[in-house]
C-alpha positions as CSV (number, residue, x, y, z in Angstrom):
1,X,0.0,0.0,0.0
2,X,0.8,3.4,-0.9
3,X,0.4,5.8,1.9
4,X,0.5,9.5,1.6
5,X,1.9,11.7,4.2
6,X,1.9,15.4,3.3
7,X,2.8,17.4,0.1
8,X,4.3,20.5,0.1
9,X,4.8,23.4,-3.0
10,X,6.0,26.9,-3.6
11,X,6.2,29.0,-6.2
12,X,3.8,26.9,-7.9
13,X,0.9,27.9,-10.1
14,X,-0.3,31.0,-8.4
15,X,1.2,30.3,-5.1
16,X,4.1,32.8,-3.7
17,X,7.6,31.6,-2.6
18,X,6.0,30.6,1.2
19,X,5.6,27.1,1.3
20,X,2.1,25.7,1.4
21,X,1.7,22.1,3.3
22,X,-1.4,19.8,3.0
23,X,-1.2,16.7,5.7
24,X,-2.7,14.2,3.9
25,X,-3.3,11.8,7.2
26,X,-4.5,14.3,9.7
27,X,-8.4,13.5,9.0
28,X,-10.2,11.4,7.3
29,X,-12.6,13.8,5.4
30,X,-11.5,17.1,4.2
31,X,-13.0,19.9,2.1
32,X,-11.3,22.5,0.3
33,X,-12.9,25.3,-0.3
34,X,-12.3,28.8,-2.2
35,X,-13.3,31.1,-4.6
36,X,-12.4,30.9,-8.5
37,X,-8.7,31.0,-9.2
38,X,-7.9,31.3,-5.6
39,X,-5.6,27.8,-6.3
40,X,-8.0,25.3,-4.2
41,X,-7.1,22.9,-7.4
42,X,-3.5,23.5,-7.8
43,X,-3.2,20.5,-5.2
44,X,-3.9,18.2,-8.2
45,X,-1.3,19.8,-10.4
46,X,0.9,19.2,-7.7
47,X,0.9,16.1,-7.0
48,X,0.9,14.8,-10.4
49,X,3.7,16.8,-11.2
50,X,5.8,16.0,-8.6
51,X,5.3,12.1,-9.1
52,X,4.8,11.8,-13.1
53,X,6.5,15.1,-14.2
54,X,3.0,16.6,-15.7
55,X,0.2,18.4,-14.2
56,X,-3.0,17.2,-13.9
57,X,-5.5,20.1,-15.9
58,X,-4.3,21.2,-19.4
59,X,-0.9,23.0,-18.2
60,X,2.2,23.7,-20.2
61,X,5.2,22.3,-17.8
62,X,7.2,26.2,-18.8
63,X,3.5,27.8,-17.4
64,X,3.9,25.8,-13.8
65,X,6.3,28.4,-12.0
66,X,5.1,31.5,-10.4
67,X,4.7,34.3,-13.0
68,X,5.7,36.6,-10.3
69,X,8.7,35.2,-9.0
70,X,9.5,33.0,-12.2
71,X,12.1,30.6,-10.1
72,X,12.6,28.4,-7.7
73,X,9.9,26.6,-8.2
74,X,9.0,23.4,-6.4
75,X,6.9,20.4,-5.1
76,X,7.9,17.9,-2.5
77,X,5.9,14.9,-1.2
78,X,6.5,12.4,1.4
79,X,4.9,8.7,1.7
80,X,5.7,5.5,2.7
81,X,5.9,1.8,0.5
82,X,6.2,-1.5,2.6
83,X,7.7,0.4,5.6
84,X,10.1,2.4,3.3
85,X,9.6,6.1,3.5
86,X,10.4,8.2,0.4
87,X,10.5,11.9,-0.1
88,X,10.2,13.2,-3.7
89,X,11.3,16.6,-4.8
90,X,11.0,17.9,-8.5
91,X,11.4,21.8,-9.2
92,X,11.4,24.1,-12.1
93,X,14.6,26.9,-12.3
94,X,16.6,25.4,-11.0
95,X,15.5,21.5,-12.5
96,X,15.6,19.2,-9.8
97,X,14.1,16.0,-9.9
98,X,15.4,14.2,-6.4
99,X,14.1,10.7,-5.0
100,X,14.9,10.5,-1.2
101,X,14.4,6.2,0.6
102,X,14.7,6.7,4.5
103,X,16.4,9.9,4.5
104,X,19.4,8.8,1.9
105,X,19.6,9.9,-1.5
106,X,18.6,7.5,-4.0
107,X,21.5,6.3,-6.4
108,X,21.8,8.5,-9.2
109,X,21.2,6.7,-12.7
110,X,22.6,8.2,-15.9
111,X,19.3,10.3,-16.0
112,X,16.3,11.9,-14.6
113,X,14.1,9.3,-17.2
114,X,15.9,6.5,-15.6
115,X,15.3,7.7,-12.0
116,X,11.7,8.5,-13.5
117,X,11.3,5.1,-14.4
118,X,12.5,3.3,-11.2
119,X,10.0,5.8,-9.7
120,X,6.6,4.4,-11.2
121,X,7.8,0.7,-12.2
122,X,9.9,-0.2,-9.0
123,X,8.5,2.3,-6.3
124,X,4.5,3.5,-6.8
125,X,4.3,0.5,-9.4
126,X,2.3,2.5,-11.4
127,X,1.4,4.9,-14.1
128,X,0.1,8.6,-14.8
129,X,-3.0,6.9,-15.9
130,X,-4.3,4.4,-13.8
131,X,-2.9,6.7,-10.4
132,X,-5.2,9.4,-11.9
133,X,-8.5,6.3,-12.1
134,X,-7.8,5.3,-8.2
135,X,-7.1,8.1,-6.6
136,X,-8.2,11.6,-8.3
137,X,-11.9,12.2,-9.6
138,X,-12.1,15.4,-11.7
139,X,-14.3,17.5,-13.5
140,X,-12.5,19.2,-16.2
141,X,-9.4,17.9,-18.0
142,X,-10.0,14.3,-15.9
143,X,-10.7,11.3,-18.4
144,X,-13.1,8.9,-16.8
145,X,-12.5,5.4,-17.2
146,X,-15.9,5.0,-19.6
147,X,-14.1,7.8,-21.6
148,X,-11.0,5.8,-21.9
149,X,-9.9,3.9,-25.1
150,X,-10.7,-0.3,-24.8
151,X,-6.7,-0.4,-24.5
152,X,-6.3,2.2,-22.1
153,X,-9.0,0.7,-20.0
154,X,-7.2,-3.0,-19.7
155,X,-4.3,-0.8,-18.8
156,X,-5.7,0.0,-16.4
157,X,-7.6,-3.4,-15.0
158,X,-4.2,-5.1,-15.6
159,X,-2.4,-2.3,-12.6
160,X,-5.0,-3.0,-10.6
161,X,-5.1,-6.2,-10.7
162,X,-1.1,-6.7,-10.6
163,X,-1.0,-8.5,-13.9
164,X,1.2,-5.9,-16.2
165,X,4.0,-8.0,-14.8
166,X,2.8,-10.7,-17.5
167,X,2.9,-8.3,-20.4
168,X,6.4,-7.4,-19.1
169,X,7.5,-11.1,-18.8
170,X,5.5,-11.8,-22.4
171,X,8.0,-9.2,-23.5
172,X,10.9,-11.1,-21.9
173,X,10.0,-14.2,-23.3
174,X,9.6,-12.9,-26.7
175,X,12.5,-11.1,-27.1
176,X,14.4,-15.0,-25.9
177,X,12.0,-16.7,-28.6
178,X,13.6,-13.7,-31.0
179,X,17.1,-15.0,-29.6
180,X,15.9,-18.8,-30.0
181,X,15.1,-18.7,-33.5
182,X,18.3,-16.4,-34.4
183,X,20.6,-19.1,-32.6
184,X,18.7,-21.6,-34.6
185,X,19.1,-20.1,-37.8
186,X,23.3,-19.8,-36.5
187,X,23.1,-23.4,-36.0
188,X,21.4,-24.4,-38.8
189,X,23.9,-22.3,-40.6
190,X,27.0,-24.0,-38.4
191,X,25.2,-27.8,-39.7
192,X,25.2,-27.2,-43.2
193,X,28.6,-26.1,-42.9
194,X,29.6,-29.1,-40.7
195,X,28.1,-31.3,-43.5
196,X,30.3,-29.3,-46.3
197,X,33.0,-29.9,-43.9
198,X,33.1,-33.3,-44.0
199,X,32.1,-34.1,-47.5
200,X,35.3,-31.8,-48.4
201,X,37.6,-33.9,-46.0
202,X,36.3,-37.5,-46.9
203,X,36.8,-36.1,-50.9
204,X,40.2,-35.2,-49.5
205,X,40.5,-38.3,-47.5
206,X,39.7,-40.5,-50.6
207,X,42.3,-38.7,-53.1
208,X,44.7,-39.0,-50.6
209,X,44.4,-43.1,-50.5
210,X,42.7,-43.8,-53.9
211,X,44.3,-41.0,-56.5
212,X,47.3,-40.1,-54.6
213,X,50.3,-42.7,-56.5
214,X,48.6,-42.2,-59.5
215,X,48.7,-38.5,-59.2
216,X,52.4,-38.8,-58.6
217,X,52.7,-41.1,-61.6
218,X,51.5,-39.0,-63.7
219,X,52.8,-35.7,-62.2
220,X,56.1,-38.0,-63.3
221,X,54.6,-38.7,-66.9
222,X,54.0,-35.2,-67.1
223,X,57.6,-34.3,-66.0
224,X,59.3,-36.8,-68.0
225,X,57.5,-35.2,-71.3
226,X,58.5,-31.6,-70.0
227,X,62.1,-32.9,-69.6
228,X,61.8,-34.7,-73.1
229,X,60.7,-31.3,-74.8
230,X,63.5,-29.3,-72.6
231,X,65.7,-31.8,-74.6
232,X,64.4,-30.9,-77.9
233,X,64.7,-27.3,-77.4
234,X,67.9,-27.2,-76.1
235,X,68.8,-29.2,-79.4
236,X,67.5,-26.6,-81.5
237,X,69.0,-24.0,-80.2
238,X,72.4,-25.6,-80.4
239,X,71.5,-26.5,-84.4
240,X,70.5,-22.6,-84.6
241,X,73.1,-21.0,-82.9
242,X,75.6,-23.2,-85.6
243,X,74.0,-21.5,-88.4
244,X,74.2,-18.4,-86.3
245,X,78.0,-18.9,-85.9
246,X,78.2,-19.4,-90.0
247,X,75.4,-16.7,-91.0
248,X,78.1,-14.7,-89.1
249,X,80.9,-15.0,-91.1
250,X,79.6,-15.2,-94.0
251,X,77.9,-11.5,-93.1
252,X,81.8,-10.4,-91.2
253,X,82.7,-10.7,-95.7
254,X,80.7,-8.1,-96.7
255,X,80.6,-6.2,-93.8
256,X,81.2,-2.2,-94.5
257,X,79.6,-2.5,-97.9
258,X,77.1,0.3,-96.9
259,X,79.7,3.0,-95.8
260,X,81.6,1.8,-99.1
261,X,78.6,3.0,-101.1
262,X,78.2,5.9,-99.2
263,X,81.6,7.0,-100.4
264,X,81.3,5.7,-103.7
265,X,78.2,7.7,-104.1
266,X,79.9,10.9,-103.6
267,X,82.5,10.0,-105.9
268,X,79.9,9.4,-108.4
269,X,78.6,12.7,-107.5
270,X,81.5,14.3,-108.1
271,X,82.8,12.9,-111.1
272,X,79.1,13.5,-112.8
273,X,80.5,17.4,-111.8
274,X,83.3,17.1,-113.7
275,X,81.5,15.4,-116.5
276,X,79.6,18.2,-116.8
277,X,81.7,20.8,-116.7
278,X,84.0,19.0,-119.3
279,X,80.7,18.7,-121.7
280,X,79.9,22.2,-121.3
281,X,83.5,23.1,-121.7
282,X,83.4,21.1,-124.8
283,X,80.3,22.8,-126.1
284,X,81.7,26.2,-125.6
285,X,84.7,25.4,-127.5
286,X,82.5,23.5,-130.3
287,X,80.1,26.3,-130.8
288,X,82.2,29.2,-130.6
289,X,84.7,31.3,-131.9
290,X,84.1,34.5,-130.5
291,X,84.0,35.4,-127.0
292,X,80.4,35.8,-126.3
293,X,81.2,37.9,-122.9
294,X,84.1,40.3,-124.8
295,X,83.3,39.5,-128.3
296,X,87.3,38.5,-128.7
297,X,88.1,36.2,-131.5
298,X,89.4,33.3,-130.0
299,X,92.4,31.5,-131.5
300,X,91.9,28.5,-133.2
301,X,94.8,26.8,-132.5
302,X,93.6,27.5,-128.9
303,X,89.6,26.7,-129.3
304,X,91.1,23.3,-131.2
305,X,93.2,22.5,-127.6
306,X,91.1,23.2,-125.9
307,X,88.2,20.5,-127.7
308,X,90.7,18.1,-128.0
309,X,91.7,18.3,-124.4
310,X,88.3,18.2,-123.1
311,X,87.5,15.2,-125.4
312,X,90.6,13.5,-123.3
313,X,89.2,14.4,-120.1
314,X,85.6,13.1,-121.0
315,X,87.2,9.7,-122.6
316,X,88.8,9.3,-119.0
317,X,86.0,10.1,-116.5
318,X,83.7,7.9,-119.1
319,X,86.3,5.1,-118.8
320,X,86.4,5.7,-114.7
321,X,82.8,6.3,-114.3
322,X,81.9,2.8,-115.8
323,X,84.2,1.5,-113.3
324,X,82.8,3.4,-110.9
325,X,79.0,1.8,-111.8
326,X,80.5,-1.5,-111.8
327,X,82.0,-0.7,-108.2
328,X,79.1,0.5,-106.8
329,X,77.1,-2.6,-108.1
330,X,79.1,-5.2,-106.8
331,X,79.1,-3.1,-103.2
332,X,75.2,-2.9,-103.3
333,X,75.0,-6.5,-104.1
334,X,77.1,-7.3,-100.9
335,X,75.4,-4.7,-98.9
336,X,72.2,-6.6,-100.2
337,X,73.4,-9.9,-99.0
338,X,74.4,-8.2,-95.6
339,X,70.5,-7.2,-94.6
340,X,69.4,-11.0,-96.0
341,X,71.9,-12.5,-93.6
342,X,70.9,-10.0,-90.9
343,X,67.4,-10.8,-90.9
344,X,68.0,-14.3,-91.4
345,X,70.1,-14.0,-87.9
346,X,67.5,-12.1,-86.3
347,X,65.2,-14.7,-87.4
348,X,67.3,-17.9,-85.8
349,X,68.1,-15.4,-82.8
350,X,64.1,-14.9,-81.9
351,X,63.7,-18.5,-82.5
352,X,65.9,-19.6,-80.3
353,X,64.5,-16.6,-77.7
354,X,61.1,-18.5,-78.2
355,X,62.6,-21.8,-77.0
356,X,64.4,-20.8,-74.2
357,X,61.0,-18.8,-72.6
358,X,59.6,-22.9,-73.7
359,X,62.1,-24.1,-71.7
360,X,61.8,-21.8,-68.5
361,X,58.1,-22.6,-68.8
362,X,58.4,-26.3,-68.6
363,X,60.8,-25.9,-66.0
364,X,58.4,-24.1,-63.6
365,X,56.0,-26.3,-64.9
366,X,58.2,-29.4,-63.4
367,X,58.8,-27.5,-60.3
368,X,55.2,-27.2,-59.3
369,X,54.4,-30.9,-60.5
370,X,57.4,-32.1,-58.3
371,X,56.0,-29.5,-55.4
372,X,52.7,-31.5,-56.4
373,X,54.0,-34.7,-55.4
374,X,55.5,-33.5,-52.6
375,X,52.4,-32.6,-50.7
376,X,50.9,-35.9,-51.7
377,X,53.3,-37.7,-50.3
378,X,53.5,-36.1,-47.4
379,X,49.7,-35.9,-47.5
380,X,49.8,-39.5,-47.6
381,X,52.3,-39.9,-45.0
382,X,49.7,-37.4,-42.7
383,X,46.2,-39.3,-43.7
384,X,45.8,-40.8,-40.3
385,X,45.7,-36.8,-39.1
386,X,42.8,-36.1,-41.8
387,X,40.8,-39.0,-40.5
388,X,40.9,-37.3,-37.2
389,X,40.1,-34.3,-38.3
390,X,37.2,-36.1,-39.9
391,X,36.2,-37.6,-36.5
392,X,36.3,-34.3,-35.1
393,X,34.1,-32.7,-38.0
394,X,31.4,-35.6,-37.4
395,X,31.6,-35.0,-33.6
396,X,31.0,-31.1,-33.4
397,X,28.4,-32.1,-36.0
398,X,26.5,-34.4,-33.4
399,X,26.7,-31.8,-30.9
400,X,25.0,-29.6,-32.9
401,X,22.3,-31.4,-33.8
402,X,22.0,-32.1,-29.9
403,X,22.1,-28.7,-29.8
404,X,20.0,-27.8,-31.9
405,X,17.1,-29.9,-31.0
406,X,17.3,-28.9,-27.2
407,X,16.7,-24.8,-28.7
408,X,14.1,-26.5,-30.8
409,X,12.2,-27.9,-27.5
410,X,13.6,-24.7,-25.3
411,X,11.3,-22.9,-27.8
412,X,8.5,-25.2,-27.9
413,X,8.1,-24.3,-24.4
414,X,8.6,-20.7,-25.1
415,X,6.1,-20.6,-27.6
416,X,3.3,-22.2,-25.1
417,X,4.2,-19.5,-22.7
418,X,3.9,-17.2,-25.2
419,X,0.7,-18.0,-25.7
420,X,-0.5,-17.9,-22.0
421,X,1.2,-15.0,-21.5
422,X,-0.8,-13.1,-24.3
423,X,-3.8,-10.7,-23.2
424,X,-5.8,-13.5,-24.1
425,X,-4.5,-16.0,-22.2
426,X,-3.4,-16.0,-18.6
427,X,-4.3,-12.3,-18.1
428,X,-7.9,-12.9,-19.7
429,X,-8.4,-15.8,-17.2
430,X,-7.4,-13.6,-14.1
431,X,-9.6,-10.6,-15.6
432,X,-12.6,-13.2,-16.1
433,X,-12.0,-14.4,-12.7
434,X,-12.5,-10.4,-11.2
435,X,-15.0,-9.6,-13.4
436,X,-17.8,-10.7,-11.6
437,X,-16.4,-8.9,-8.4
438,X,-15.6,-5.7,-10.3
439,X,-19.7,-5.4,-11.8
440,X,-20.5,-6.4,-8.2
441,X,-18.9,-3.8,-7.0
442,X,-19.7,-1.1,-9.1
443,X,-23.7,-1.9,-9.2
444,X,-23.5,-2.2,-5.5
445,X,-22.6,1.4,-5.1
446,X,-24.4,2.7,-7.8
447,X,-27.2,0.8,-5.1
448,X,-25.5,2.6,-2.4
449,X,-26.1,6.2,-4.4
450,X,-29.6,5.1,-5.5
451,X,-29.0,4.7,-8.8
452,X,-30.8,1.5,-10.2
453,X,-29.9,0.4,-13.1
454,X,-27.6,-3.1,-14.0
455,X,-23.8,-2.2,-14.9
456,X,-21.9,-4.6,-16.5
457,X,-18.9,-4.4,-18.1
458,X,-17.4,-7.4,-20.6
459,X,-14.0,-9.4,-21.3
460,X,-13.4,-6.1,-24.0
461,X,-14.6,-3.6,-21.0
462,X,-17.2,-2.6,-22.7
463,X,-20.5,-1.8,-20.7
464,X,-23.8,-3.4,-21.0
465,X,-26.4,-1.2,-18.8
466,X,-29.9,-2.3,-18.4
467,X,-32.6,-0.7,-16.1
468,X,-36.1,-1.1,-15.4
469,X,-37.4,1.0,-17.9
470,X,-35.2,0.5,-20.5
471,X,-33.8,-2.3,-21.7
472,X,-30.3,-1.4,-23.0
473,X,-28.1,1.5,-22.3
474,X,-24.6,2.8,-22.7
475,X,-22.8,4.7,-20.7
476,X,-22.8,8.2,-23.4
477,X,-27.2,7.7,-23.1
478,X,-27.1,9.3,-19.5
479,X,-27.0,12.6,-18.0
480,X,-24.3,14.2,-16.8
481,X,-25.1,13.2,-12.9
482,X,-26.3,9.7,-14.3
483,X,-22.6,9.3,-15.6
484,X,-20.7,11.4,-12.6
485,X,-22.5,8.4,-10.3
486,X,-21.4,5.7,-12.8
487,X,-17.6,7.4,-12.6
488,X,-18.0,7.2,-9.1
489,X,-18.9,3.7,-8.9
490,X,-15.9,3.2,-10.8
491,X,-13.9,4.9,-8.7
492,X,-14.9,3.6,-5.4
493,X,-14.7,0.0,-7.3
494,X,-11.1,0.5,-8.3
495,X,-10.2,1.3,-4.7
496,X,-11.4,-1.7,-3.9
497,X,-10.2,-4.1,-6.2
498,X,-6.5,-1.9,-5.6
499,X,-7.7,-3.2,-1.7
500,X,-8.2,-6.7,-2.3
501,X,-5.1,-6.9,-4.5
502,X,-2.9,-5.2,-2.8
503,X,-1.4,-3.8,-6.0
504,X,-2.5,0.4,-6.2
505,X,-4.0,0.6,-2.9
506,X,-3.7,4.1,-1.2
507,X,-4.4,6.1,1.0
508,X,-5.6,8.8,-0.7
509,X,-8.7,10.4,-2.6
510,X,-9.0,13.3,-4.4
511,X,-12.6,14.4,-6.2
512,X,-12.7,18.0,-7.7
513,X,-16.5,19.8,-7.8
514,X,-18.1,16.6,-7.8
515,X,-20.7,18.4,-6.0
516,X,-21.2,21.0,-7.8
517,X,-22.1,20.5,-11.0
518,X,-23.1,16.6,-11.7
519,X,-24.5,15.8,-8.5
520,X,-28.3,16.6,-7.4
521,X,-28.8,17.2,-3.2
522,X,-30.0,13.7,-2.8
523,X,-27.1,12.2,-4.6
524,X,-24.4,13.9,-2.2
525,X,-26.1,13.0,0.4
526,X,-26.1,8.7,-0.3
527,X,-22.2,10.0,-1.8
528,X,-21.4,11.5,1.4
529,X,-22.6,8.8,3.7
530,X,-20.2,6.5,1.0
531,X,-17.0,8.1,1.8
532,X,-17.4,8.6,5.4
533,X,-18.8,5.4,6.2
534,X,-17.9,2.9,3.7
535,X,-14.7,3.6,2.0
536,X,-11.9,2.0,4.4
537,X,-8.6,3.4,5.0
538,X,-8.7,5.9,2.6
539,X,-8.1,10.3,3.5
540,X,-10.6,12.0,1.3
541,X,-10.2,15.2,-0.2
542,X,-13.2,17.3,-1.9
543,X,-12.7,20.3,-3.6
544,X,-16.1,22.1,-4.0
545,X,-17.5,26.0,-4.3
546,X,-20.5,24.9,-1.8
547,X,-20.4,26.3,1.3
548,X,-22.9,24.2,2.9
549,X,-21.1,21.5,2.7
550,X,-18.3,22.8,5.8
551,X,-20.5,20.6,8.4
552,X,-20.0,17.3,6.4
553,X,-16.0,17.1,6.5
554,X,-14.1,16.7,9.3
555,X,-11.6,19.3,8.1
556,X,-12.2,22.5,5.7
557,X,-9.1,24.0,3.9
558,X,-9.6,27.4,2.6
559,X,-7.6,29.3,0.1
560,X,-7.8,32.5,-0.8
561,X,-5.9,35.3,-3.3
562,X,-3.8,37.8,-0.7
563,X,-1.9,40.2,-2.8
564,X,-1.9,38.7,-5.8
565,X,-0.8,34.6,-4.6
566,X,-2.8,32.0,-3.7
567,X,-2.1,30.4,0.2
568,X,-4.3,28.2,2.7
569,X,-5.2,31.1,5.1
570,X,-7.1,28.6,7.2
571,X,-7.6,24.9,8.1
572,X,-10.4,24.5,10.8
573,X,-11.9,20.6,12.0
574,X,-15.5,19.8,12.5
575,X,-17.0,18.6,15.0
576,X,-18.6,15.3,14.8
């Protein structure tokens, strides 16, 4: 049980930086009183905010400190959980959100969510929404249970009937049925690759014993034929190198027979000069008698010299220039055979080029064949280690399928609690099992205040209402008083149930102008005479604009605006 002690806030709403104090055990009935925006609500706000970090009307969190003052705002509340007593302080500029167990600071998690957290799963075990159904009834911004969504209502059933722990543990188990199935799929994985595994090695196993001489006989085949055609090249490359060594000599003979020619044809350049000059020499001499330049006769005796002297020289270079063309044919001829016997060399030399890369290639080919035989015979000399490699392979391979069918059965059972643990197993059974006690409950104070009809609400929680006039009704076909007493039915009925379980049970009741708008006199009269003398254990608070109702409490708590703030200004106790 959750039992309230006193809450205490400043700065808050409307209220000044004096701290105002409601004890929450000091009677058993209490009315708060006050005019419009005096801040007889702002006790709602406050307590909310302090336990679930929100306010309880329509508040922006920025909007909760004094508009005035605009710091140091803050809410602390003490109460006590299975003989543990916690303080809880939460403020606005500065933040502060501190969780106090028997006077010592609660450890510090990473953040004020965590701490949050710890607060309403470990600590109040429960949420904004169902602590608003058990213990605060209002009239403006409150959602009553009918109102609620179907979900939101078996949220609600499942607090108060301590049940959420199996949607938590359904959680549990189907995040390890996620796990389950991903180890499976890892295991069936780590078979098939066992299975590979050892189809490779036997392969391996069985070339080792049955192929492994006659690989090495014919890895030997193979190298005898290399060697056989290293042979043949070698042997051709000593026949071409022979006619190498003679194409040699034979080219050493006419060797120089191009720079000859060179020389020759300048010669022949030359001499074809002279040959000209002669002829034109000759011409002259033949055509002319006078000087053409100085018009001078010119001697005979001396033209006739002169022709016969140039018909000398031209006899001569005629004589020497055929022996020149016969020179220069015979070099041209050798320098002829010189490029034929090149190429022919070049030719033998490439060949024998080609079979010396033959013969490195059939070496390396020999080397790797011999390296070949090698591992098999050492593979051969080792097959007793592949068998037990072998053995090994079929023995993690048995384990796994061991394995493998014990995650198969862990989630067989997995799967069934799954299945229980789903809001329409287990939890369905336990709400069936209540059900009866909860429309029980909630007729017998709608009884209590009067109100005759038949409530009942279904597995889905939805409501079935019958009365003596009319057969079938829903909650939305009543008045607004018709559905505040159906609300607080509800709300009594919670209690109850939060009683029995043990799970939400408090100490405390708020209700806010329950009187003074839904409620005709007769009906606060049978409500009255409910929470005085029928609801157990419990510190009721009422907040109400009618006056006339100071007698009925045990306690009245005014407030009232001085100078701008809202403060209690007086707290008085009734006589009985």
């Amino acid at each position: 049980m959750i039992t309230f002690h006193k809450i205490k806030w400043k700065n808050f709403l409307s209220t000044g930086n004096q701290w105002t104090e409601v004890d929450f055990q000091k009677n058993n009935t209490n009315l708060i009183i006050g005019t419009n925006g005096a801040g007889k609500s702002t006790i709602l706000d406050a307590l909310t905010f302090v336990l679930f970090n929100k306010p309880f009307r329509k508040i922006n969190k920025p909007q909760l400190p004094n508009t005035t003052n605009e710091k140091d705002c803050c809410v602390e509340i003490e109460f006590s959980v299975n003989n543990r007593e916690y303080l809880v302080r939460r403020g606005i500029k500065p933040n502060i959100f501190d969780i106090e167990v028997n006077g010592s600071p609660l450890h510090k998690e990473a953040d004020d969510r965590s701490n949050q957290r710890i607060l309403e799963e470990n600590i109040l075990k429960v949420n904004y929404k169902s602590f608003t159904q058990i213990v605060i009834l209002g009239s403006s911004t409150f959602v009553p249970f009918m109102q609620l969504t179907s979900a939101n209502r078996r949220e609600v059933i499942e607090d108060l009937l301590d049940i959420r722990i199996f949607s938590a543990m359904n959680g549990i188990i189907k995040d390890k049925i996620r796990t389950q199935k991903d180890q499976i799929k890892s295991l069936e994985l780590k078979k098939e690759t066992l299975k590979d595994k050892m189809k490779m090695q036997q392969e391996f196993i069985d070339e080792l014993e049955n192929r492994g001489n006659a690989n090495i006989n014919a890895n030997k085949e193979k190298i005898a034929n290399l060697d056989k055609e290293v042979g043949i090249y070698i042997t051709e490359n000593a026949s071409i190198e022979e006619q190498v060594h003679s194409l040699t000599k034979e080219q050493e003979e006419v060797i120089g027979a191009g720079d000859k020619l060179v020389k020759l044809n300048n010669l022949k350049g030359k001499i074809s000069q002279k040959v000209s000059t002669i002829t034109k020499e000759h011409k002259f001499f033949n055509e002319n008698t006078v000087c053409p330049t100085c018009t001078q006769t010119i001697e005979e005796e001396f033209r006739l010299n002169r022709i016969t002297d140039a018909q000398n020289k031209a006899k001569e270079l005629k004589e020497g220039y055929e022996e020149l063309e016969n020179t220069i044919k015979f070099e041209q001829e050798r320098e002829r055979q010189f490029t034929a016997l090149s190429k022919e060399i070049t030719k033998l030399t490439h060949g024998i080029s080609q079979n010396n890369t033959r013969i490195s290639l059939n070496q390396r080919q020999i080397r790797d064949l011999e390296n070949e035989i090698q591992t098999i015979t050492e593979n051969l000399a080792n097959r007793n280690t592949e068998h037990e490699k072998l053995e090994e392979f079929k023995e993690s391979l048995q384990k796994t399928f061991e394995y493998l069918a014990d995650k198969k059965q862990e989630i067989v059972y997995y799967d069934f609690a799954y299945s229980l643990l789903r809001d329409d197993g287990v939890k369905t059974k336990i709400i069936k099992k209540y059900l009866p006690f909860i429309n029980q409950q909630v007729n017998r104070y709608l009884q209590m205040m009067d109100f005759y009809i038949n409530f009942h609400l279904d597995e889905e929680f939805n409501e079935t209402v019958k009365s003596p006039i009319h057969e079938d009704f829903s909650y939305s076909s009543f008045s607004e008083g018709e559905k505040m007493r159906i609300d607080l039915a509800l709300l009594f009925t919670w209690r109850e149930v939060a009683r029995v379980k043990n799970s939400v049970n408090t100490n405390l009741l708020i209700m806010d102008e329950v009187f003074d708008s839904s409620l005709d006199g007769f009906g606060t009269d049978e409500f009255l005479k409910i929470i005085r003398y029928v609801i157990k254990d419990a510190n009721i608070f009422v907040i109400s604009h009618k006056a006339e109702l100071h007698d009925k409490f045990e306690s009245v708590i005014r407030f009232e605006k001085v100078k701008g703030f809202s403060r209690m200004v007086s707290s008085q106790a009734q006589e009985e």
